[in-house]
C-alpha positions in Angstrom: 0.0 0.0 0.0 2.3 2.9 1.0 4.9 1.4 -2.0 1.8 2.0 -4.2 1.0 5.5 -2.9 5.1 6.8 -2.8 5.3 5.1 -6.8 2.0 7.7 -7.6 3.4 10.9 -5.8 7.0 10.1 -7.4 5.3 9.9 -11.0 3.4 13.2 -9.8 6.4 15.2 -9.2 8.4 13.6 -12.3 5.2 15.0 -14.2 5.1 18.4 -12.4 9.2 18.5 -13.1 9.3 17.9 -16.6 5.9 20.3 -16.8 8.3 23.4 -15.3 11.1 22.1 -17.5 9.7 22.3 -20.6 8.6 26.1 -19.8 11.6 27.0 -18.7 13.1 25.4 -22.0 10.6 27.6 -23.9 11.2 30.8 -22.6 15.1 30.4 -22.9 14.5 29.5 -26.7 12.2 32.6 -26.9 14.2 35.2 -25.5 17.0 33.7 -27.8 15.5 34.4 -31.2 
């Protein structure tokens, strides 16, 4: 049970991670051009 529920907040922070990463990517590739 709790391996179950630390498995679904790990995948909820990867998520969340590559979420801000991909912004952050963005706006560094805008402010380039």
């Amino acid at each position: 049970m709790y391996l179950r529920q630390a498995k679904s907040h790990v995948g909820i922070f990867y998520l969340h991670g590559s979420f801000l990463f991909s912004k952050k990517l963005e706006k560094m590739i805008s402010e380039q051009n």
